[in-house]
C-alpha angles and dihedrals in degrees: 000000000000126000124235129263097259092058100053118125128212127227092289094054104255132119107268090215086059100059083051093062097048090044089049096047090044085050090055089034091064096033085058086052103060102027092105090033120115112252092229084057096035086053092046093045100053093030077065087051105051088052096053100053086039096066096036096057082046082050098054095039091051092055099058088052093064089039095057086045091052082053104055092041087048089047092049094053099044092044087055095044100246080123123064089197124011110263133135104256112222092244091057094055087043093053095044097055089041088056097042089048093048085051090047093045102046098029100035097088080059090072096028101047099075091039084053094083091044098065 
């Protein structure tokens, strides 16, 4: 038998109904917070936030890129025989966030240079 609408869950298991309504209640929640709040405050404070999820999402995504690079270089070794058992070697996770920090840092201004004039 199907279930209704109303009972459908989402890929983690929960009700999606049920995601709206706490969205919905955090987005009156905060609304209920700054509406006596100053709009020069109200623009800092959440100006500080948005940076501050920015770079923590940057930051995440960042550190499964090394992590994926660390894999391939541990596999190899380990496929070729260059490993006894398979392990990432300190060198190898030395060598991967060196490399993704030397792309970032040379290439970087490439991303950041056309959203500088949208901020």
């Amino acid at each position: 038998m199907a279930r209704a609408r109303s009972q459908r869950r989402d890929s983690r298991g929960g009700r999606s109904g049920d995601r709206l309504l706490l969205a919905f209640l955090l987005l009156v929640a905060l609304y209920w917070v700054f509406v006596r709040v100053t709009p020069g405050l109200a623009n800092r404070t959440f100006r500080l936030g948005q940076l501050a999820s920015g770079t923590w999402v940057a930051f995440t995504h960042g550190a499964n890129d090394a992590q994926k690079t660390m894999g391939v270089i541990a596999l190899a070794l380990y496929e070729t025989g260059h490993l006894s058992h398979f392990y990432i070697p300190t060198w190898a996770i030395v060598a991967a966030g060196l490399a993704i920090a030397a792309g970032t840092y040379v290439g970087g201004w490439r991303i950041m240079r056309p959203l500088e004039g949208l901020f």
